[in-house]
C-alpha positions in Angstrom: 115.4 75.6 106.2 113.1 77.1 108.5 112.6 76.7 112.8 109.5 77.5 114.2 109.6 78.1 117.9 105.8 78.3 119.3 105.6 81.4 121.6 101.9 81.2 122.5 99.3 78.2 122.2 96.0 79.0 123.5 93.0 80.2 122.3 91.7 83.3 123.8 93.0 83.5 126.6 96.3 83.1 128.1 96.5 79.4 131.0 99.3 78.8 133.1 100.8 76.3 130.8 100.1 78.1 127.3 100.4 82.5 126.0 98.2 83.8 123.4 99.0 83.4 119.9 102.8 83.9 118.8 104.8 81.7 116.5 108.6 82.6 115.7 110.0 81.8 112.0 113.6 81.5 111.6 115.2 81.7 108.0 118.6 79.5 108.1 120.5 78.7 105.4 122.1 75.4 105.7 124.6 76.1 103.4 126.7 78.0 105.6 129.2 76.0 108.3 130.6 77.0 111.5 130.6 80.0 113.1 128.6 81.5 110.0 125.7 79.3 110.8 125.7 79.9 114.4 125.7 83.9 113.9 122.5 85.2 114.8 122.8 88.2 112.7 122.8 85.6 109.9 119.6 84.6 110.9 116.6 86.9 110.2 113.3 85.9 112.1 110.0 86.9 111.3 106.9 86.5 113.5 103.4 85.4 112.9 100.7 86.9 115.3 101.3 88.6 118.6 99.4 88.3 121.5 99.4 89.7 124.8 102.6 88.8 126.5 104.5 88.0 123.6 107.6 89.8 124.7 107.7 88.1 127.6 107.9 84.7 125.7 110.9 86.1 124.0 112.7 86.6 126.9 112.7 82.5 126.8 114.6 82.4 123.8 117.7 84.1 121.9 115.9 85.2 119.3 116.9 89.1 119.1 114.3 91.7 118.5 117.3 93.5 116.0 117.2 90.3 113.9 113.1 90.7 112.9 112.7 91.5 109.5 108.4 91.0 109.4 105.9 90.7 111.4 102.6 89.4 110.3 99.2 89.7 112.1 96.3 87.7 110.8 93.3 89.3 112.2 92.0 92.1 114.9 91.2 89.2 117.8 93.3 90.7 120.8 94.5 87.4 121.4 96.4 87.8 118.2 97.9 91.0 118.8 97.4 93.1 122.0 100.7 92.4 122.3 102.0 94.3 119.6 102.3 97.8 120.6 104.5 96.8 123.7 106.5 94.6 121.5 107.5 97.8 119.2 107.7 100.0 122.1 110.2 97.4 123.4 112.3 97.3 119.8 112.3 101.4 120.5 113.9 101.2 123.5 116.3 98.3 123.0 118.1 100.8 120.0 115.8 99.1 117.2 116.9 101.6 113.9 116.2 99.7 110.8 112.6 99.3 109.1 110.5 96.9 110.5 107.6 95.3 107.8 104.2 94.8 109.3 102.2 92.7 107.2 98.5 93.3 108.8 94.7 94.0 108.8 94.5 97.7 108.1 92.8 98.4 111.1 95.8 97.2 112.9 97.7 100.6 111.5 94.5 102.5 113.2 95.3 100.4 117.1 98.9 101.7 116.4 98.0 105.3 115.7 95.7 105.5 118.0 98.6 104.1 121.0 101.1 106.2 119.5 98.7 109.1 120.3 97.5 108.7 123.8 100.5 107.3 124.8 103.4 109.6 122.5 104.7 106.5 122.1 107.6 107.3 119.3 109.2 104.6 117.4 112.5 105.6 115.7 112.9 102.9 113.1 109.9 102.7 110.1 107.6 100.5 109.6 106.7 99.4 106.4 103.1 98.9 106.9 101.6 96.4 104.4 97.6 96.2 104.5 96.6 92.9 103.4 93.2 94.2 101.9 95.2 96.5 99.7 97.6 93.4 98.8 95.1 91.5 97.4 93.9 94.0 95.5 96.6 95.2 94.0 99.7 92.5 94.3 98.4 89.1 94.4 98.4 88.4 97.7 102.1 88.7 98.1 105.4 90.0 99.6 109.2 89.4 98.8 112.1 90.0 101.0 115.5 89.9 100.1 117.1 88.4 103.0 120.7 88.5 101.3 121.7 88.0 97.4 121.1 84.0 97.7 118.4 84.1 100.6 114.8 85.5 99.5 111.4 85.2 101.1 107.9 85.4 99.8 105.1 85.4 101.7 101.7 84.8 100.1 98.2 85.0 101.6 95.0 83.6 101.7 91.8 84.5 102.8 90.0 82.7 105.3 86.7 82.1 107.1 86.0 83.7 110.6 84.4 86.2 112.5 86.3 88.8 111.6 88.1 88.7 108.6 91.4 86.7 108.9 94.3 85.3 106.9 96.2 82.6 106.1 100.4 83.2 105.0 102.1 80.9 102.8 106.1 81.1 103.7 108.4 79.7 101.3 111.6 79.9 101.6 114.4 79.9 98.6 118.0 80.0 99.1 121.0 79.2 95.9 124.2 78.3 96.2 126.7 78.5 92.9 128.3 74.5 92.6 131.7 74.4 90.6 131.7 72.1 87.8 135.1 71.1 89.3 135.7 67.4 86.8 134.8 70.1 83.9 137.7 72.2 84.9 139.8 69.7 85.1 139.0 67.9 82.2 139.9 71.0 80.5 143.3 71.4 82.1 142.0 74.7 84.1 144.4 74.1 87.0 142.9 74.8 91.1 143.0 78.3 92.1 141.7 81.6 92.5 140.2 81.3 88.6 138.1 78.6 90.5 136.8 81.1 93.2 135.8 83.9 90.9 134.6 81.7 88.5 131.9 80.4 91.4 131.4 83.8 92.6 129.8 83.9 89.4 132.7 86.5 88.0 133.8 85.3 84.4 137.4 85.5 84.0 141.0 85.2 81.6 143.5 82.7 82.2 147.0 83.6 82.4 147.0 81.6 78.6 144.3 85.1 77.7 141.1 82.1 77.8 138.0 83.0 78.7 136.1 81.5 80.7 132.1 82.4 81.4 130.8 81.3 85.2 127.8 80.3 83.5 129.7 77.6 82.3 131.1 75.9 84.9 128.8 77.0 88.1 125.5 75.2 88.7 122.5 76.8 90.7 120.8 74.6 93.2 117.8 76.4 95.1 116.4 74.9 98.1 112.9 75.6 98.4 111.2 75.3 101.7 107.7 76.4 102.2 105.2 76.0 105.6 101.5 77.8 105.2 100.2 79.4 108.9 96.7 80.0 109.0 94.8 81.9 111.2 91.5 81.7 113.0 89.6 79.7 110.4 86.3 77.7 110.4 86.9 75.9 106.8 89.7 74.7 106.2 89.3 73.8 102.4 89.8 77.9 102.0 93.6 76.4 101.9 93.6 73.8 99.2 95.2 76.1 96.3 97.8 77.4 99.2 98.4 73.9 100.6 100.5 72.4 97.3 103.4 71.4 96.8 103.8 72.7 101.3 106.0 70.9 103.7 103.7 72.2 106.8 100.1 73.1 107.6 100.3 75.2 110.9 96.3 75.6 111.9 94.1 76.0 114.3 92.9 73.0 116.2 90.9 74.5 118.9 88.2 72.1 120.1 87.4 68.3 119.4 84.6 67.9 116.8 82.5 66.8 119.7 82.8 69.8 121.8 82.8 72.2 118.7 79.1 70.8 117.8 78.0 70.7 121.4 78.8 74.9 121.2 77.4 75.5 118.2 73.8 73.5 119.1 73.6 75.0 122.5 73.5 78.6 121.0 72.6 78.7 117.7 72.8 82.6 117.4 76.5 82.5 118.1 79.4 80.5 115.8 82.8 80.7 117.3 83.9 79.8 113.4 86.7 78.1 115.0 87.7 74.2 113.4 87.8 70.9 115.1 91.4 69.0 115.1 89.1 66.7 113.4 88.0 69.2 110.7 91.6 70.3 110.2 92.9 66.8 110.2 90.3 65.5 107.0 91.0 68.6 105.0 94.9 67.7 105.8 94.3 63.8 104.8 92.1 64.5 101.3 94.4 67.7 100.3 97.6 65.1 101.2 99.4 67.0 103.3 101.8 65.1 105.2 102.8 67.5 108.2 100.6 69.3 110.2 101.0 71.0 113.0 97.7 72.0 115.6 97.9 75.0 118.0 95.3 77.3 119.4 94.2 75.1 121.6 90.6 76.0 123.9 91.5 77.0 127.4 89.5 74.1 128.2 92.1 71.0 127.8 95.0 70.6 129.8 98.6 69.7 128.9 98.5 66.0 129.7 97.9 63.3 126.8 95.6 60.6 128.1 92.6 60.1 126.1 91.1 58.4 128.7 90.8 61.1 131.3 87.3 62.5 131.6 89.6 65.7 131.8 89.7 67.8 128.3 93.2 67.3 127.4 95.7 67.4 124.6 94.7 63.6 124.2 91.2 63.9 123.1 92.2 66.4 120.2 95.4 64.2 119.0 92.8 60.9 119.3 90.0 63.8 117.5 92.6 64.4 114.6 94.2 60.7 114.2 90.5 59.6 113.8 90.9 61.3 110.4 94.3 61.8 109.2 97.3 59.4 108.8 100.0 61.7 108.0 102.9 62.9 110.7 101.2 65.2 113.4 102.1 67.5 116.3 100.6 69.1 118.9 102.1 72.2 119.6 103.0 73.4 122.8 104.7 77.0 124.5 108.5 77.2 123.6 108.5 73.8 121.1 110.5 74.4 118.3 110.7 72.4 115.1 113.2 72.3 112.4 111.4 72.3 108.4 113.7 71.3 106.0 111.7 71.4 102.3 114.8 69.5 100.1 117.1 68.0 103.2 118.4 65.5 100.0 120.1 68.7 99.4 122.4 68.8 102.5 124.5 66.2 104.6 121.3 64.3 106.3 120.7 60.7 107.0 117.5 62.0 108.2 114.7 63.0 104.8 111.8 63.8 107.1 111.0 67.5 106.0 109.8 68.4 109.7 111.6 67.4 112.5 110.5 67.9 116.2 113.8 69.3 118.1 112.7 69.9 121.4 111.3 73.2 124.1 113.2 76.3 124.2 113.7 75.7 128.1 115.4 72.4 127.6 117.3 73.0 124.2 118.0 76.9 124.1 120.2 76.4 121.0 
């Protein structure tokens, strides 16, 4: 189970309503209950793209900078991550100690260096610095991290088509959990005890008859998988079809309507802002049959409001832009809405099955 909280919406620059680019991942495992499931140091965050003012967003929320476990930049636009070196410097000074993974551009380790000299800024945790160039070279696009013994990671990526070079990361999300075979003990006259425990601990043990017993025999694995794919700046979205399969949630760009996006292009030929329409997005979403998707990165130019009507650019010409297209569950994302993916909720207590559920703004529901 993963919830994304949108730190940043907007596209370039920064409006009154919407920050630069930022989107928070939480990893929770909906296995645990109680007071485990409502401990924040059981719940690891990691963070795609940071844009100016990014800390400040934070301060909205109660997500805790000790908690981060990666942070992943998909290109070298400054609305994507002038906001990093203050972000680190922050982690520094709030005690930070334990290694950080940056997942980046390689010329993002070169803006670093190059603070960290005129500035002697001095960061006393390590950072694991990943370069993506190098990682598709050499790993297949990919990174794994162990959250805990039943909670892991992986974060693939993709290439993508912009002015700079920029990526796409596939998140998927696997956590286990050992099920007693408990009619199978029974059947067999293994009476309820501690044997029971160790045995789905995964331990194999000896009855008190001298029996014994192998875990593997009476403890079931169930995974729950959960994967979302966030792409970054990206003029074509059919770069995504192979990472799109088998996804719960496309988080992309949806930055002008179609109208306005060919209205830039024909009016200077010389200059492509390689940016996709909500309509673009929204077709490669319907034909690759994705059934969530998720639009952010909006152009400075539309306001908040939904009212296709209005001769004012709003958030109602790019839902109507997308919808023209697209038939599956959308959102439009907005600073401080968080939503809750949930890639096998059969697996769990739910009446609900919907994979993605909207559960409200950080300022009303702060949970």
């Amino acid at each position: 189970m993963l919830k994304l909280t949108f730190l940043g919406t907007s596209a370039g620059v920064p409006t009154k309503q919407r920050n630069v680019t930022a989107l928070a991942i939480e990893c929770l495992n909906p296995f645990f209950s109680g007071s485990k499931q409502e401990s924040r140091k059981l719940r690891p965050w990691i963070l795609i793209d940071c844009g100016e003012g990014t800390q400040h967003q934070l301060l909205h929320t109660k997500l805790s900078i000790h908690q981060l476990s990666a942070i992943c930049i998909t290109h070298v636009h400054g609305d994507h991550c002038y906001g990093l070196p203050g972000l680190l410097a922050s982690a520094a000074m709030a005690g930070r100690r334990d290694p950080l993974t940056l997942i980046a551009p390689k010329a993002i380790a070169t803006l670093l260096e190059a603070i960290k000299l005129t500035t002697e800024l001095y960061f006393p945790f390590a950072i694991d610095f990943i370069a993506i160039e190098e990682l598709l070279e050499t790993q297949a696009g990919k990174v794994e991290i162990t959250l805990n013994d039943q909670h892991q990671l992986s974060i693939d990526i993709t290439p993508l088509s912009h002015r700079v070079s920029s990526y796409g990361f596939g998140i998927t999300q696997n956590i286990s959990r050992r099920l007693l075979n408990a009619d199978k003990l029974i059947a067999e006259s293994i009476p309820a005890g501690a044997l029971w425990g160790k045995l789905q601990q995964g331990n194999d043990v000896i009855t008190d008859g001298g029996r014994q017993l192998r875990s593997a025999d009476y403890v079931d694995n169930e995974v729950q998988r959960t994967r979302i794919v966030v792409a970054g700046d990206n003029d074509t979205p059919d770069c995504l079809r192979a990472a799109v399969v088998d996804t719960d949630l496309l988080v992309h760009e949806g930055t002008y309507t179609h109208e306005v996006l060919t209205k830039i292009q024909s009016k200077n030929p010389d200059f492509d802002p390689m940016h996709s329409s909500a309509q673009l997005v929204g077709q490669f979403a319907q034909d690759a049959n994705v059934k969530n998707l998720i639009l952010t990165h909006f152009s400075a130019r539309y306001q908040r409001f939904d009212n296709p009507s209005s001769s004012t650019p709003n958030m109602g010409h790019i839902r109507q832009d997308a919808e023209s297209v697209y038939q599956g569950n959308l959102w439009l994302a907005a600073d401080f809405d968080q939503y809750i993916i949930n890639g096998a909720s059969d697996l769990i207590d739910s009446e609900d099955n919907d994979r993605v559920q909207y559960s409200g703004s950080v300022r009303d529901n702060a949970t």
